[in-house]
TIRO-2110 file (N, C-alpha, C; in Angstrom, 1 decimal):
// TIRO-2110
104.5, 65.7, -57.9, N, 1, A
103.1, 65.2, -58.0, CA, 1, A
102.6, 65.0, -56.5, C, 1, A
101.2, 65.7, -56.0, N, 2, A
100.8, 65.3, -54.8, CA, 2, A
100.3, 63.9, -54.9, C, 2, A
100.1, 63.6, -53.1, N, 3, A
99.4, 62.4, -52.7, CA, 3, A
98.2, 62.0, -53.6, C, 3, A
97.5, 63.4, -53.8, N, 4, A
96.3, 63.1, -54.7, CA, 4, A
96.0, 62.6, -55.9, C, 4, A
97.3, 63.2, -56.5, N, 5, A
97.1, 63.1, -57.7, CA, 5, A
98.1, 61.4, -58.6, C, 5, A
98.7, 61.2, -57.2, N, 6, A
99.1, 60.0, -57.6, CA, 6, A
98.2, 58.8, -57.4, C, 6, A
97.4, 59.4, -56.1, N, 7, A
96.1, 58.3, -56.1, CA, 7, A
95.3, 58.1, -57.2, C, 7, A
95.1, 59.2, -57.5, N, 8, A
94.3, 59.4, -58.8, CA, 8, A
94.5, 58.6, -60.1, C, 8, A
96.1, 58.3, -60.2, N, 9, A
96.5, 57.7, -61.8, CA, 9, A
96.3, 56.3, -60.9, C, 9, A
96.7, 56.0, -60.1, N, 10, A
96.5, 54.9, -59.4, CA, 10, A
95.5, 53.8, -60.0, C, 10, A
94.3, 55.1, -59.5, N, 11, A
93.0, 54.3, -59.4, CA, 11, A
92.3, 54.3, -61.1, C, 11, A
92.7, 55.3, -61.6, N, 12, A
92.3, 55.2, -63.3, CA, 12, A
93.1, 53.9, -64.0, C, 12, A
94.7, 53.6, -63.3, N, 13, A
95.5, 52.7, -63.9, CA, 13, A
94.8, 51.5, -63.7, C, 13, A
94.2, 51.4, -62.7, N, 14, A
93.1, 49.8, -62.4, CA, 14, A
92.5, 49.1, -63.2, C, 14, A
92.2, 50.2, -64.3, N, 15, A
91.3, 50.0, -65.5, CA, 15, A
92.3, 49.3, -66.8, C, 15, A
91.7, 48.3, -67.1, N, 16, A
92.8, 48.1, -68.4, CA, 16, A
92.5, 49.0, -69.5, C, 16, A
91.8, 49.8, -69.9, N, 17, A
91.8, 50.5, -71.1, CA, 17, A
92.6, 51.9, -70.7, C, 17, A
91.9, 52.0, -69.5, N, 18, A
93.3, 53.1, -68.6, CA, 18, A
94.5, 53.2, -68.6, C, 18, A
94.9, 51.6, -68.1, N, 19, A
96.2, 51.5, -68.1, CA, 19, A
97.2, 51.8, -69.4, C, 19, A
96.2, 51.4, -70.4, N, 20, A
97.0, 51.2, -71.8, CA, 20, A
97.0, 52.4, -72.5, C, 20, A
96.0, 53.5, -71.7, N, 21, A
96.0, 55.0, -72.7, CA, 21, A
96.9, 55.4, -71.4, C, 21, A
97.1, 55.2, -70.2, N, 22, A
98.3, 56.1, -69.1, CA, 22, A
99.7, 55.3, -70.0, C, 22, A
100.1, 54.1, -70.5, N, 23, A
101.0, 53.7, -70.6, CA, 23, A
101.4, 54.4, -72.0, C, 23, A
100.5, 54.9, -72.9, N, 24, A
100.7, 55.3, -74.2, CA, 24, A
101.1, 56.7, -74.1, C, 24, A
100.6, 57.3, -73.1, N, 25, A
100.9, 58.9, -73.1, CA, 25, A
102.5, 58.7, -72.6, C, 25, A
102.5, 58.4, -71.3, N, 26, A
103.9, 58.2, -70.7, CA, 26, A
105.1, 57.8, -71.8, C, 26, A
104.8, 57.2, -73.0, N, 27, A
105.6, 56.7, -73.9, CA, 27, A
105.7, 57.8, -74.7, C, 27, A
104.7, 58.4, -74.5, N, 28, A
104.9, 59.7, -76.0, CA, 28, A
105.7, 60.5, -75.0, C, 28, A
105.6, 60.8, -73.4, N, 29, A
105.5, 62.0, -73.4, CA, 29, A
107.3, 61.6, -72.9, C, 29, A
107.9, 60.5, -72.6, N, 30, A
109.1, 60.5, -72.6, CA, 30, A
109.9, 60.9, -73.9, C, 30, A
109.4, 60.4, -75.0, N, 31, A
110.0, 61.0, -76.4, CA, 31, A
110.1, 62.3, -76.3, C, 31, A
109.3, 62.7, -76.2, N, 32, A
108.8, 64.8, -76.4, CA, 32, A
110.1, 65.3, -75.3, C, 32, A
110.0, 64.8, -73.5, N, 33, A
110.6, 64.9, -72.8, CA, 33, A
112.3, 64.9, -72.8, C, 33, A
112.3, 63.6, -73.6, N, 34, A
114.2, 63.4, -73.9, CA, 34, A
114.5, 64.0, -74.7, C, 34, A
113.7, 64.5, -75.8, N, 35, A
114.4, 64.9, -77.3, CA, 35, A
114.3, 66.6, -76.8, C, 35, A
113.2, 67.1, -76.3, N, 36, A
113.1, 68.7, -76.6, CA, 36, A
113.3, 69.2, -75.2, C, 36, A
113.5, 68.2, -74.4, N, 37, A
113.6, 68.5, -72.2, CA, 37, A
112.2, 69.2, -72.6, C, 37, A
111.8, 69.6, -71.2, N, 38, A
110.7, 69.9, -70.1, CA, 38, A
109.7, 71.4, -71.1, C, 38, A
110.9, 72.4, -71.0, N, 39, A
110.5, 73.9, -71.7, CA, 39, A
109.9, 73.5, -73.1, C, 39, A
110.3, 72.9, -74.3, N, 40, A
109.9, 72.9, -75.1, CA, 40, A
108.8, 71.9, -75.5, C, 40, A
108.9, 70.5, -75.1, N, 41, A
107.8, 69.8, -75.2, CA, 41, A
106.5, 70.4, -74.5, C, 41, A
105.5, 70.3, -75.5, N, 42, A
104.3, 70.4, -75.4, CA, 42, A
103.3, 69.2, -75.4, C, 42, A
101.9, 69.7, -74.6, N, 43, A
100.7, 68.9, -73.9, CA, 43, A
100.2, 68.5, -75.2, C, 43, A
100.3, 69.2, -76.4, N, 44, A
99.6, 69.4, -77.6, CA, 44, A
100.6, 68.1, -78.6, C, 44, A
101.9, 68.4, -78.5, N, 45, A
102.7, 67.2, -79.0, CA, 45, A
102.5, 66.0, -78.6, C, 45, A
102.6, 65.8, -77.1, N, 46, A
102.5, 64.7, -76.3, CA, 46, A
101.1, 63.9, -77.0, C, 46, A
100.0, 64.5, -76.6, N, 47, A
99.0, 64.3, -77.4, CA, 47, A
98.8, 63.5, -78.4, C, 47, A
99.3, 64.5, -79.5, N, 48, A
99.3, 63.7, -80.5, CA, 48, A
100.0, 62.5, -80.9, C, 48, A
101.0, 62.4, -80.4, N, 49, A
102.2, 61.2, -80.0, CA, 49, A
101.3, 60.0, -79.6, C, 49, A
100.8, 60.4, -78.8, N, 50, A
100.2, 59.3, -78.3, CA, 50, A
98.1, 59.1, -78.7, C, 50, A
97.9, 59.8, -79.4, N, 51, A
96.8, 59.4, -80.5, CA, 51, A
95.9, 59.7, -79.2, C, 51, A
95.9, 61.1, -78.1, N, 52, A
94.9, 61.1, -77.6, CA, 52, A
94.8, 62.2, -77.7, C, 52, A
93.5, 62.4, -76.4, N, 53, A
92.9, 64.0, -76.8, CA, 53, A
94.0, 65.0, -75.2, C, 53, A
94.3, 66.0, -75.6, N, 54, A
94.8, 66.9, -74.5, CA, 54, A
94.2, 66.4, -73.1, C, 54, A
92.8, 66.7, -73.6, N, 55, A
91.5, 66.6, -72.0, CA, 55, A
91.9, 65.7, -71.4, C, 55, A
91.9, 64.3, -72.2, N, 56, A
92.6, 63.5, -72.2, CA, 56, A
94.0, 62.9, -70.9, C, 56, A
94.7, 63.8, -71.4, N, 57, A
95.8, 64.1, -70.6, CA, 57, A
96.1, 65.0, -69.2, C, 57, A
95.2, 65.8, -69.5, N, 58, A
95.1, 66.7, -68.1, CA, 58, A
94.0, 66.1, -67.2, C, 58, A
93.5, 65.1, -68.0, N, 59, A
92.1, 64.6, -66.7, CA, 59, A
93.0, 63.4, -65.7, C, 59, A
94.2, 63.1, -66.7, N, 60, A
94.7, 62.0, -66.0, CA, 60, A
96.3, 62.9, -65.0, C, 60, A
96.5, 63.8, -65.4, N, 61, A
98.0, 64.1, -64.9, CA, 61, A
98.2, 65.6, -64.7, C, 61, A
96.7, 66.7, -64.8, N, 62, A
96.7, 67.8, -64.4, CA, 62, A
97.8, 68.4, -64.9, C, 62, A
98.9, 68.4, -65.2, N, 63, A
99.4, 69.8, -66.3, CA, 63, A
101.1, 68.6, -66.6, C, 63, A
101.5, 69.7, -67.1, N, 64, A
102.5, 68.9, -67.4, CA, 64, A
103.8, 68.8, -66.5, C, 64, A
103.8, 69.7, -65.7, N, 65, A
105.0, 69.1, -64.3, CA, 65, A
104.4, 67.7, -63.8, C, 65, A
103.2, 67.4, -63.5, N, 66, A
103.1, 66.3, -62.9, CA, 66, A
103.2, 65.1, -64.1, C, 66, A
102.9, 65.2, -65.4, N, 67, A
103.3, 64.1, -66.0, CA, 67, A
104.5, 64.1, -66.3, C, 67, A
105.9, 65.0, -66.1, N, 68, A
107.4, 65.2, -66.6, CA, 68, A
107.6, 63.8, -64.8, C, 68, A
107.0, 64.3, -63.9, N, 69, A
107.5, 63.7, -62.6, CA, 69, A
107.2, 62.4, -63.2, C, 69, A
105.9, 62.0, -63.6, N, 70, A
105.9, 60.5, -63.6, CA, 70, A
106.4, 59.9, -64.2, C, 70, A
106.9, 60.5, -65.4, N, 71, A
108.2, 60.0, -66.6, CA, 71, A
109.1, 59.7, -65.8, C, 71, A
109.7, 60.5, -65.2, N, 72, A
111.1, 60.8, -64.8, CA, 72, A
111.2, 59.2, -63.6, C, 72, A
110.0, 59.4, -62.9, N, 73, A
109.3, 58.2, -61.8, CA, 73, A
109.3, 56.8, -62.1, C, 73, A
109.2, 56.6, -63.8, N, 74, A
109.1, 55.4, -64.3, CA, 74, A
110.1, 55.4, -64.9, C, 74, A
111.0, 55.9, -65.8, N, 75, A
112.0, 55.9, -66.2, CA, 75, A
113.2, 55.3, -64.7, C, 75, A
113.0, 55.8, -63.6, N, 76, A
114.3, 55.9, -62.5, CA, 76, A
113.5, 54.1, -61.7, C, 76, A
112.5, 54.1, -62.1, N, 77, A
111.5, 52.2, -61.5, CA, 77, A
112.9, 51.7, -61.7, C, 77, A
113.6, 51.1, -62.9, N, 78, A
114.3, 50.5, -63.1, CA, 78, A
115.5, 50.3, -62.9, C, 78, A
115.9, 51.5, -62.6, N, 79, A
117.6, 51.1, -61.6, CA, 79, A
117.2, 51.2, -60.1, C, 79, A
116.2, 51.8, -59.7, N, 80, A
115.4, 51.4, -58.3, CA, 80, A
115.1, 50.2, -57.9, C, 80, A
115.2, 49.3, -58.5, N, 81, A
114.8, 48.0, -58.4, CA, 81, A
116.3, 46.9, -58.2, C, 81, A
117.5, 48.0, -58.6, N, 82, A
118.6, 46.7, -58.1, CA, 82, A
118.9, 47.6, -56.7, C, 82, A
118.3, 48.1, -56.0, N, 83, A
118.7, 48.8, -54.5, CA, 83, A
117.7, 48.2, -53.7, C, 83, A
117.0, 47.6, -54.4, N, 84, A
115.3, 46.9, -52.8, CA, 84, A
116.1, 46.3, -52.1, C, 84, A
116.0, 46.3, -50.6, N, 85, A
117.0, 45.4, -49.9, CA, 85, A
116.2, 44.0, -49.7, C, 85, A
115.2, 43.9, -50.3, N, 86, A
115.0, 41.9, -50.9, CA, 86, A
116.2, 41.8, -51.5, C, 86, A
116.9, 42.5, -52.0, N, 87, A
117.8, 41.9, -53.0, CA, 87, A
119.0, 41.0, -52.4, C, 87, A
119.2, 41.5, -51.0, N, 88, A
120.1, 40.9, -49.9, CA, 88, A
119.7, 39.8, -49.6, C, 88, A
117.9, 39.4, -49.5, N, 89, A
118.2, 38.3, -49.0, CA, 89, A
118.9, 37.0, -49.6, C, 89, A
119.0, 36.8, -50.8, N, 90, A
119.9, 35.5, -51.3, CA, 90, A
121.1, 36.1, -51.9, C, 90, A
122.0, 37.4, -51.7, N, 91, A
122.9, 37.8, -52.2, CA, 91, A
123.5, 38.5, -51.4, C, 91, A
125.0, 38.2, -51.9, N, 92, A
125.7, 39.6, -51.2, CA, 92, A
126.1, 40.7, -51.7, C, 92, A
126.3, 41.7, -50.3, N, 93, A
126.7, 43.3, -51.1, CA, 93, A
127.1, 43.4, -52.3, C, 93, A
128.1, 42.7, -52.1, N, 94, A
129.0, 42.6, -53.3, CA, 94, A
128.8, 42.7, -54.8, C, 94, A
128.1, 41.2, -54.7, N, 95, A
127.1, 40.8, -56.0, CA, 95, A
125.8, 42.0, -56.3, C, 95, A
125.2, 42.3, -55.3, N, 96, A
124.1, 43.5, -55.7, CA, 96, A
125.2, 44.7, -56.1, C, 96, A
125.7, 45.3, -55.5, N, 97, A
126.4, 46.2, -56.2, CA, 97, A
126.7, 46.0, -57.4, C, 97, A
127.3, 45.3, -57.2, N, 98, A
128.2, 44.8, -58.8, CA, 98, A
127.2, 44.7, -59.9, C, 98, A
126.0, 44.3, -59.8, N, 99, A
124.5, 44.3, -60.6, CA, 99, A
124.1, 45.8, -60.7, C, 99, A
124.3, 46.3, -59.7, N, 100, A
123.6, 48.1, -59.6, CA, 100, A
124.7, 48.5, -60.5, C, 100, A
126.0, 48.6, -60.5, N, 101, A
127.0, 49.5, -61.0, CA, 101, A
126.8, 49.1, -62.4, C, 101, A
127.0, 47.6, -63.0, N, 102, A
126.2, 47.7, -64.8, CA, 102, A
125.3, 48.5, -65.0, C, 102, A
124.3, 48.4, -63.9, N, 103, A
122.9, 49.1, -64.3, CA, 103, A
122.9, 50.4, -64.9, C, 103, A
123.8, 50.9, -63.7, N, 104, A
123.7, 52.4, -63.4, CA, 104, A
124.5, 53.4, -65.0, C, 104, A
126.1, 52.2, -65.5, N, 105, A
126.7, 52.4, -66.1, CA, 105, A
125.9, 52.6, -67.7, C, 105, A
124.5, 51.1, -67.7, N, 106, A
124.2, 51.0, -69.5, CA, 106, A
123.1, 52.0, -68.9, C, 106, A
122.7, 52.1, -68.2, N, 107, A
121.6, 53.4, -67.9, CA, 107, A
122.0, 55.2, -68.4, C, 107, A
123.0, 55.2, -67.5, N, 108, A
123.6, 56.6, -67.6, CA, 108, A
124.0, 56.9, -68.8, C, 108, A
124.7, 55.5, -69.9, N, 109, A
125.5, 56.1, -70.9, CA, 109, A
124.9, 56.0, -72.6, C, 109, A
123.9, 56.0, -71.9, N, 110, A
122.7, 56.1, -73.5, CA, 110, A
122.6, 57.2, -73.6, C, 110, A
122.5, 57.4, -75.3, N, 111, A
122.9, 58.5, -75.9, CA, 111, A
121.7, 59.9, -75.9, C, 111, A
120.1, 59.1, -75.1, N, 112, A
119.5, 59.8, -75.3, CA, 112, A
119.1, 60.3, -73.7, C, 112, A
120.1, 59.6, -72.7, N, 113, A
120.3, 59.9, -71.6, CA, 113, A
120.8, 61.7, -71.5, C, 113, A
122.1, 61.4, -72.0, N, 114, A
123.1, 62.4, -72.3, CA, 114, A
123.0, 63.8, -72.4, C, 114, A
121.6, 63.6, -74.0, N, 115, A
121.2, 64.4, -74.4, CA, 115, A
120.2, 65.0, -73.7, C, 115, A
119.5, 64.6, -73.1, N, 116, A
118.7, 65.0, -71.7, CA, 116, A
119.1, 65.5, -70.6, C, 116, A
120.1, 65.1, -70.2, N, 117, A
120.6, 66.0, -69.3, CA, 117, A
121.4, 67.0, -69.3, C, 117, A
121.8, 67.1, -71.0, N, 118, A
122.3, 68.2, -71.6, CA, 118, A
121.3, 69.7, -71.7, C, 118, A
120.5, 68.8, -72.3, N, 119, A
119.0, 70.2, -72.4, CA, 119, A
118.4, 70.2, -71.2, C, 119, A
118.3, 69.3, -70.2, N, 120, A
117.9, 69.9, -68.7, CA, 120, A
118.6, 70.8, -67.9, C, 120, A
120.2, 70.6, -67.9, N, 121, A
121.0, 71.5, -67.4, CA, 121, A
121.3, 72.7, -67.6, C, 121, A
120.6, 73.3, -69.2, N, 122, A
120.3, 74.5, -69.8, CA, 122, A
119.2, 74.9, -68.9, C, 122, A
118.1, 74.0, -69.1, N, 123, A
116.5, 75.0, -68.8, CA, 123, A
116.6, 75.3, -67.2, C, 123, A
117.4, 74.5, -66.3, N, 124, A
117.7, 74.6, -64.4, CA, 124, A
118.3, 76.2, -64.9, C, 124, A
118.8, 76.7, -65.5, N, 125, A
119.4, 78.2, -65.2, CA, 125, A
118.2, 78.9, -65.7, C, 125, A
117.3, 78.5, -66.4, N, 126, A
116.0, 79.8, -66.3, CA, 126, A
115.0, 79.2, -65.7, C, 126, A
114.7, 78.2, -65.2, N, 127, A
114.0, 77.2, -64.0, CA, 127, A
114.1, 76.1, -63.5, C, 127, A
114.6, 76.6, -62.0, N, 128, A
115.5, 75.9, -60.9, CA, 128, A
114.3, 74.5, -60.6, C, 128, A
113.4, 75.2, -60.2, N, 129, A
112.5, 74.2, -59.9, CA, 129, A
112.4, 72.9, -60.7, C, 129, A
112.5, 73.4, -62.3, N, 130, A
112.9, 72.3, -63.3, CA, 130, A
113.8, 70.8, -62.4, C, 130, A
115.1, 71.2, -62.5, N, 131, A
115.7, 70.8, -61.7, CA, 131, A
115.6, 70.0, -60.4, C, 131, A
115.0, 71.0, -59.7, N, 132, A
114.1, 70.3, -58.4, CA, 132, A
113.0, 68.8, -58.8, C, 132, A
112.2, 69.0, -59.4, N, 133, A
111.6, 67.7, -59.8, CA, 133, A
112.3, 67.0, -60.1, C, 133, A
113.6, 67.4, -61.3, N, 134, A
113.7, 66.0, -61.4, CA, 134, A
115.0, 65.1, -60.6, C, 134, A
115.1, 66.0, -59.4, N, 135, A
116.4, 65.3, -58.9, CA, 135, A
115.6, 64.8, -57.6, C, 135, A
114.4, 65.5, -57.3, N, 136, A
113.6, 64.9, -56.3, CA, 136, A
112.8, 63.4, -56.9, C, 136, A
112.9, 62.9, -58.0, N, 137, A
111.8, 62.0, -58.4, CA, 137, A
112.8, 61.2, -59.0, C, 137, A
114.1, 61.0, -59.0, N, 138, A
115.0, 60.2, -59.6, CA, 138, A
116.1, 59.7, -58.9, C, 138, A
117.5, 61.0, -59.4, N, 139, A
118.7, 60.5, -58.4, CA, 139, A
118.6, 61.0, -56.7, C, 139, A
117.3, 61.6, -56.1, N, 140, A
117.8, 61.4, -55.2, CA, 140, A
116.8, 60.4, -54.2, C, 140, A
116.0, 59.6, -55.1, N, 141, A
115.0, 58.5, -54.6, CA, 141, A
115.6, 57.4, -54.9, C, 141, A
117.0, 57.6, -56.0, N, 142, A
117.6, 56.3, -56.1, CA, 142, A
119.1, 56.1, -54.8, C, 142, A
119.3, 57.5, -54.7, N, 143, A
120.3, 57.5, -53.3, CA, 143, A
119.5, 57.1, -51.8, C, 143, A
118.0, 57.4, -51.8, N, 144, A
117.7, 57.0, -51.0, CA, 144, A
117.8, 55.6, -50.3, C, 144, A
116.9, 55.1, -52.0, N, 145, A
117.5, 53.3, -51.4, CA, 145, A
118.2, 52.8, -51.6, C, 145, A
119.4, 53.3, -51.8, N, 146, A
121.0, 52.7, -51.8, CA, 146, A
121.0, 52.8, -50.2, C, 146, A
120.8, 54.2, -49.5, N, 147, A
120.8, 54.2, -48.3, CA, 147, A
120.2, 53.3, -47.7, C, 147, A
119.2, 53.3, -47.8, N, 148, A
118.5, 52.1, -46.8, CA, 148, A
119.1, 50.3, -47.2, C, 148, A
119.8, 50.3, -48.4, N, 149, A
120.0, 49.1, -48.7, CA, 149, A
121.2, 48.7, -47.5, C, 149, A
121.9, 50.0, -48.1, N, 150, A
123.7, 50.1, -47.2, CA, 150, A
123.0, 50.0, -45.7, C, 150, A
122.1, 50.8, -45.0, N, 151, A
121.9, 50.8, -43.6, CA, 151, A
121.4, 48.8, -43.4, C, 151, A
121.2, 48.1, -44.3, N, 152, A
120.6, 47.2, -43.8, CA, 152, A
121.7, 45.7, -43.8, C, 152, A
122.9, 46.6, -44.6, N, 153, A
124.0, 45.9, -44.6, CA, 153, A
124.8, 45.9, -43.4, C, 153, A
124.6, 47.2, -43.0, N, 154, A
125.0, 47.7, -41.8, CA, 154, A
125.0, 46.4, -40.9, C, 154, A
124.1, 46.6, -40.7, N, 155, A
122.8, 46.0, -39.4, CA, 155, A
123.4, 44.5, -39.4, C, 155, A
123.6, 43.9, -40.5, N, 156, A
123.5, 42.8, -40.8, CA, 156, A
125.3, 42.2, -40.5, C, 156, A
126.4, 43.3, -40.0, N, 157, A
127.9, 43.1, -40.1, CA, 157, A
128.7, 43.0, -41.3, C, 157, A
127.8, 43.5, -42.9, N, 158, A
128.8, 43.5, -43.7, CA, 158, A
129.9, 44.2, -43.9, C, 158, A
129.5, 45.7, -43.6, N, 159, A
129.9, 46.4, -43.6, CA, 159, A
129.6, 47.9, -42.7, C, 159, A
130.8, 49.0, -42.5, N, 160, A
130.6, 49.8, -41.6, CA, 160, A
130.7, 50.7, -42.8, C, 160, A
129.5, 52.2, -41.8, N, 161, A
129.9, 53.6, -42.0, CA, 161, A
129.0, 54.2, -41.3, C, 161, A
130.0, 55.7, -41.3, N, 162, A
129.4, 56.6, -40.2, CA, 162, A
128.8, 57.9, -40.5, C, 162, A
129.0, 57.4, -42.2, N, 163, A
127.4, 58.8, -42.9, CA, 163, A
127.2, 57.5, -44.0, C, 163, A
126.3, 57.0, -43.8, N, 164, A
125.6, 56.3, -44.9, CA, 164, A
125.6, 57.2, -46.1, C, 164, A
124.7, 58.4, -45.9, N, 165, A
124.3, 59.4, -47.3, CA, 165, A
125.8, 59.3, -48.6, C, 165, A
127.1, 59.9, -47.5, N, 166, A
128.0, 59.8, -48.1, CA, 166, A
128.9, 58.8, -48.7, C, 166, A
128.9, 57.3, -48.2, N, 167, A
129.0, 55.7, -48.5, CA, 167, A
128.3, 55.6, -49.9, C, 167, A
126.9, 56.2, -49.7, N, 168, A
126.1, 55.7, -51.0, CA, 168, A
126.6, 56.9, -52.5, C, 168, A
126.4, 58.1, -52.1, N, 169, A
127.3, 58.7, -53.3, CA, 169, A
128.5, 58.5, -53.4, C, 169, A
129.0, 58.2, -53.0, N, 170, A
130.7, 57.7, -53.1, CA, 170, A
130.5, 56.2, -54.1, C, 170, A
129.8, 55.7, -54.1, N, 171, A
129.5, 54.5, -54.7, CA, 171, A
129.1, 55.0, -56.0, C, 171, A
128.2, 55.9, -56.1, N, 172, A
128.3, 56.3, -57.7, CA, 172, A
129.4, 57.1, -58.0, C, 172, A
130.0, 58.1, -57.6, N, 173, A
131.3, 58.7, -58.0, CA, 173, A
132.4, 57.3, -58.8, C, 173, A
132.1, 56.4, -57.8, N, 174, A
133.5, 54.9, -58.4, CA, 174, A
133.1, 54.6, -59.0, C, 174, A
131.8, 54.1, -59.3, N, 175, A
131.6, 53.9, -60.6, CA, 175, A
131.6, 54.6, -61.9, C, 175, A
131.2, 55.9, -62.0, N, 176, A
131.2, 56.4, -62.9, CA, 176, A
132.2, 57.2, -63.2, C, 176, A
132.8, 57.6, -62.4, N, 177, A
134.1, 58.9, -62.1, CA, 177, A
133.8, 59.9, -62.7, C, 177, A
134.7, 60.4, -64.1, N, 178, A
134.5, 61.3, -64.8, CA, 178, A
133.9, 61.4, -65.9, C, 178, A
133.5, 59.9, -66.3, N, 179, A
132.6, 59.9, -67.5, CA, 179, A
131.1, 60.9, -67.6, C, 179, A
130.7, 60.7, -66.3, N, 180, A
129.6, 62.3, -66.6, CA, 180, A
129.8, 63.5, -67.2, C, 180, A
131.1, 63.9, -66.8, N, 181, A
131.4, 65.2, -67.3, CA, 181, A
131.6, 65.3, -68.5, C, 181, A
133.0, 64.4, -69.1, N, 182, A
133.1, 63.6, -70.2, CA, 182, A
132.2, 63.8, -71.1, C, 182, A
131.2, 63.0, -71.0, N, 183, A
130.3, 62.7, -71.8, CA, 183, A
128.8, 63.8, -71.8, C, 183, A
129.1, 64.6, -71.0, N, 184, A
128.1, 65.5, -71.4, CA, 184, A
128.7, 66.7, -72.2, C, 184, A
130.0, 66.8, -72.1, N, 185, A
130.6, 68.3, -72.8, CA, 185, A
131.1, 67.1, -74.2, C, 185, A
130.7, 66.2, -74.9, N, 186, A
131.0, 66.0, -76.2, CA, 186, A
132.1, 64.8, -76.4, C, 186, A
132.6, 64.2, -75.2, N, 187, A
133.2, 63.2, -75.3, CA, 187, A
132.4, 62.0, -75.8, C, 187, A
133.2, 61.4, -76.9, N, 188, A
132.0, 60.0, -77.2, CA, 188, A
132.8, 58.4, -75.8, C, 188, A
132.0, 58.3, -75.5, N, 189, A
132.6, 57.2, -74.4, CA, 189, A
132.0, 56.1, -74.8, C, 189, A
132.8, 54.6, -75.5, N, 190, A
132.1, 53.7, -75.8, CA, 190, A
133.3, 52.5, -74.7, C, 190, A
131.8, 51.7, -74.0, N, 191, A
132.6, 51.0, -73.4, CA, 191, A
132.4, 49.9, -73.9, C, 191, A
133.1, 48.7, -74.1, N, 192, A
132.5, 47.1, -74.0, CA, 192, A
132.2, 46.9, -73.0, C, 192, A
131.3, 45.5, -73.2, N, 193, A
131.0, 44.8, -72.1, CA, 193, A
132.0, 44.1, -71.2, C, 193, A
132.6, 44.1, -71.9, N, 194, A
134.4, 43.0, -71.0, CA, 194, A
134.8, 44.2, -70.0, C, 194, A
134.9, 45.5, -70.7, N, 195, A
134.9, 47.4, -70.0, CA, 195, A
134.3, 47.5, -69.0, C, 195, A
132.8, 47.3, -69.6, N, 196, A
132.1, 48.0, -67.9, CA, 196, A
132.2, 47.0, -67.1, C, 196, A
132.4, 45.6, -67.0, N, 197, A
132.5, 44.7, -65.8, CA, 197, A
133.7, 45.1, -65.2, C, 197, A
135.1, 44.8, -66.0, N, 198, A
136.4, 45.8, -65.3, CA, 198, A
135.9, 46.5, -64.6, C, 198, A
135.7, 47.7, -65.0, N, 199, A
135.4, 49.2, -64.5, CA, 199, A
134.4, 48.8, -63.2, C, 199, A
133.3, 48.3, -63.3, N, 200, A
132.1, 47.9, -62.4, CA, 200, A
133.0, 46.7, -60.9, C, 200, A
133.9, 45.7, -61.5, N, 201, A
134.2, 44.9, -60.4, CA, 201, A
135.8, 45.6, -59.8, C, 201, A
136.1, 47.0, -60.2, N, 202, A
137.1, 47.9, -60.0, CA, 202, A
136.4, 48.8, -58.6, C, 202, A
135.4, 48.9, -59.2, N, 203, A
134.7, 50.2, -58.1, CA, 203, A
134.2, 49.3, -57.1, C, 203, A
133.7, 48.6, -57.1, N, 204, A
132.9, 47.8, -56.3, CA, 204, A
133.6, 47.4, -55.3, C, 204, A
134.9, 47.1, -55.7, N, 205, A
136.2, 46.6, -54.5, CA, 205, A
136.7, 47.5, -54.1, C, 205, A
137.1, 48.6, -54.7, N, 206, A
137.4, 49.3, -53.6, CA, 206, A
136.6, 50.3, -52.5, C, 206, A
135.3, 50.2, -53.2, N, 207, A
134.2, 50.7, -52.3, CA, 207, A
134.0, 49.9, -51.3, C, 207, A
134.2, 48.1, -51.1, N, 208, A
133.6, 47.4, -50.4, CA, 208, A
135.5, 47.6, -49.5, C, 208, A
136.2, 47.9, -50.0, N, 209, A
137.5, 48.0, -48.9, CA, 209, A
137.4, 48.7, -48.0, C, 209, A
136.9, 50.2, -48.0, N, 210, A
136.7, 51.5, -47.9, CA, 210, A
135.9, 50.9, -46.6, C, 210, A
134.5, 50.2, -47.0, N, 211, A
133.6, 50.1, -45.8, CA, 211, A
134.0, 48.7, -44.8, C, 211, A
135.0, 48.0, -45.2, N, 212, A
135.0, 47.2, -44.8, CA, 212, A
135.5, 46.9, -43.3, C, 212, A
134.3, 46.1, -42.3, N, 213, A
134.0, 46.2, -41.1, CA, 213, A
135.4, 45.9, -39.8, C, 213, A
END
């Protein structure tokens, strides 16, 4: 999505009747999105999903790659939000991580997560660019501010490193390890909650050893 066009939903979103027909589409158009990925969902489904008119839809989001970005944009708001480095001020690494890794864990391992990234990873082999949006508008906007969170750790003597980029993916690899793979070729992976804290205050330690100053 350009500068423009994000200005654009911006300024329509200002509107409360706006906001509630941009919030209704975005709702349909994630259904359409998760269930059928990018290729098969249609402007015409979306649409109707959401009880509006096409025009409708293209007056607010111009075709459908720029409304798949803003899904993808608001869908990824919410594990972006345990990486703000506000989050430092009354906490430590530790504890924010340890918050990010649940996140990342009940986030990743929904069933309709899965399935989405099962049908996305099909359509990246007959459109790369597919792909490109959505690793530009998600996991790597959420690696970003892991980055900036860890550089501010840095700063601060919690902890050392001498490729941030790599500190911050390494943090999701411990967390999740192999359950991505797992669980995208048909493994059913159920964890408890007693499970993912293990698992979560497992990775966290030895990630926080790893950097430790």
């Amino acid at each position: 999505m350009t500068d423009a066009d994000t200005n654009q939903a911006h300024s329509l979103a200002g509107r409360p009747a706006s906001r509630r027909k941009i919030a209704d589409i975005l709702a349909a158009a994630r259904v359409e999105f998760f269930t059928n990925g990018f290729s098969a969902a249609t402007i015409e489904a979306i649409a109707a999903r959401a009880q509006v008119s096409k025009v409708t839809i293209y007056s607010r989001f111009n075709d459908k790659e720029n409304l798949f970005v803003q899904v993808v944009q608001t869908e990824c708001s919410h594990m972006r939000q345990n990486f703000t480095v506000e989050n430092l001020e009354n906490k430590s690494l530790r504890d924010v991580l340890l918050h990010a890794a649940l996140g990342m864990m009940n986030f990743l391992m929904r069933d309709e997560m899965i399935r989405f990234e099962r049908i996305l990873g099909a359509e990246v082999t007959r459109d790369p660019k597919i792909g490109e949006r959505f690793l530009d508008n998600g996991p790597r906007r959420l690696l970003q501010d892991l980055s900036n969170l860890l550089q501010l750790s840095i700063e601060k003597g919690e902890i050392q490193s001498d490729d941030i980029t790599a500190s911050a993916e390494m943090f999701a690899g411990l967390v999740m390890g192999r359950m991505d793979l797992f669980m995208r070729y048909g493994h059913v992976m159920k964890l408890s909650a007693a499970d993912k804290e293990k698992r979560a205050t497992r990775a966290v330690d030895a990630w926080m050893l790893i950097h430790k100053p």
